[in-house]
Structures are given as C-alpha cells and as structure tokens.
C-alpha positions as CSV (number, residue, x, y, z in Angstrom):
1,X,84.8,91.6,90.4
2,X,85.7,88.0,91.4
3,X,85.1,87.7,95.3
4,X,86.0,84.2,97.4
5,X,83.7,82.9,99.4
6,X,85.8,84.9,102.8
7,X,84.8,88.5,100.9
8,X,87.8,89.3,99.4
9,X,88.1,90.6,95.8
10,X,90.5,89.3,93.7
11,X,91.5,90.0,90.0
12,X,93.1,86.6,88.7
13,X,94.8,85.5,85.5
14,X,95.3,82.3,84.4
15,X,97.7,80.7,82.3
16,X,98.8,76.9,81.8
17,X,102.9,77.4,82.2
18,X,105.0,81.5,83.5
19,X,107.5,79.7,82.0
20,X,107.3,81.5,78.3
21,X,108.8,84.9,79.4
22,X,106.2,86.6,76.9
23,X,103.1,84.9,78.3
24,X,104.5,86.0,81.9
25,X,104.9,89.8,80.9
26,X,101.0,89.7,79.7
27,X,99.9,88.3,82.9
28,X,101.8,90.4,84.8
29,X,100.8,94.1,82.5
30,X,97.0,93.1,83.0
31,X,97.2,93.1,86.6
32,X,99.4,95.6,87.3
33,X,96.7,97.7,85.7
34,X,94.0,96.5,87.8
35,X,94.3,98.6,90.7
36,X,93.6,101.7,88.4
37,X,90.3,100.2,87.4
38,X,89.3,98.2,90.6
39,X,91.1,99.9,93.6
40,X,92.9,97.7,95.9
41,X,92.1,93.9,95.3
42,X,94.3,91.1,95.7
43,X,96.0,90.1,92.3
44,X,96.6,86.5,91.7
45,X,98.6,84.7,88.3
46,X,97.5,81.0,88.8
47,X,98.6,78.3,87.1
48,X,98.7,74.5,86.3
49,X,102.1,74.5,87.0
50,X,103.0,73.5,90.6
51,X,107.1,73.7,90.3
52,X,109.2,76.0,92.5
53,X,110.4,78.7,92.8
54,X,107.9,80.3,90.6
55,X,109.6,83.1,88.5
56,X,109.8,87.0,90.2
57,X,106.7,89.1,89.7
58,X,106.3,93.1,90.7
59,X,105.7,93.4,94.1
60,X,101.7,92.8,94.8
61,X,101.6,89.9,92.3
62,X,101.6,86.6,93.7
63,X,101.9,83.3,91.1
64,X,100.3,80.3,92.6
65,X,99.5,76.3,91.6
66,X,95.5,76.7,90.6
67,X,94.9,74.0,93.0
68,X,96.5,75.7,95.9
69,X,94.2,78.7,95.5
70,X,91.6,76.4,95.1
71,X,91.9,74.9,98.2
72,X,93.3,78.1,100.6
73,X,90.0,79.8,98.6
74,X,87.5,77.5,100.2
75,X,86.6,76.7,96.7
C-alpha cells in the first residue's frame, strides 16, 4: 500500500483527463472497492488536468491536479 512520506496510506488512480464519463466510472469502481481489500485508506483520482470544478465523485473520493498532491504530499 502506497504510504506518503506523513504515514498515511493512500490507494490512488491516475488518469490523464475525468472528463470521458467512462474513464471516470473506472476510476471511481476501483476505489470504491478498496476499502474492502485495504481497510480505511485515503482514496485519491489524480490527474493532469488542473480545471475546476472537477466532476462529482462518491463521497470519500477526492479528484485532484497530480501536481497538487504532489506538492501537499511532501513529494
């Protein structure tokens, strides 16, 4: 399990655009299974995108710019 460098675990996906409603609804199936598998961890969609507002997710899911995790990650 990914882990930033502040301990916490996080199960990320990554795509290039959540704009494609199909690529969106994979991202979003594969983590909302994750807390079956892992137990609670943070899940994260990030992406090269970096418009607003970022389309609605299930509650739990956050979508964010891959270089704003990068840089609130300590990465």
């Amino acid at each position: 399990m990914p882990t930033s460098p502040d301990g916490r675990e996080e199960f990320i996906q990554v795509c290039a655009s959540v704009d494609d409603p199909e690529t969106l609804a994979g991202e979003v199936c594969a983590l909302q299974d994750a807390p079956a598998e892992f137990g609670k961890v943070e899940r994260v969609i990030l992406t090269a995108e970096t418009r607003l507002p970022f389309p609605e997710v299930p509650e739990g899911i956050r979508i964010l710019p891959a270089w704003k995790w990068m840089l609130m990650s300590g990465y």
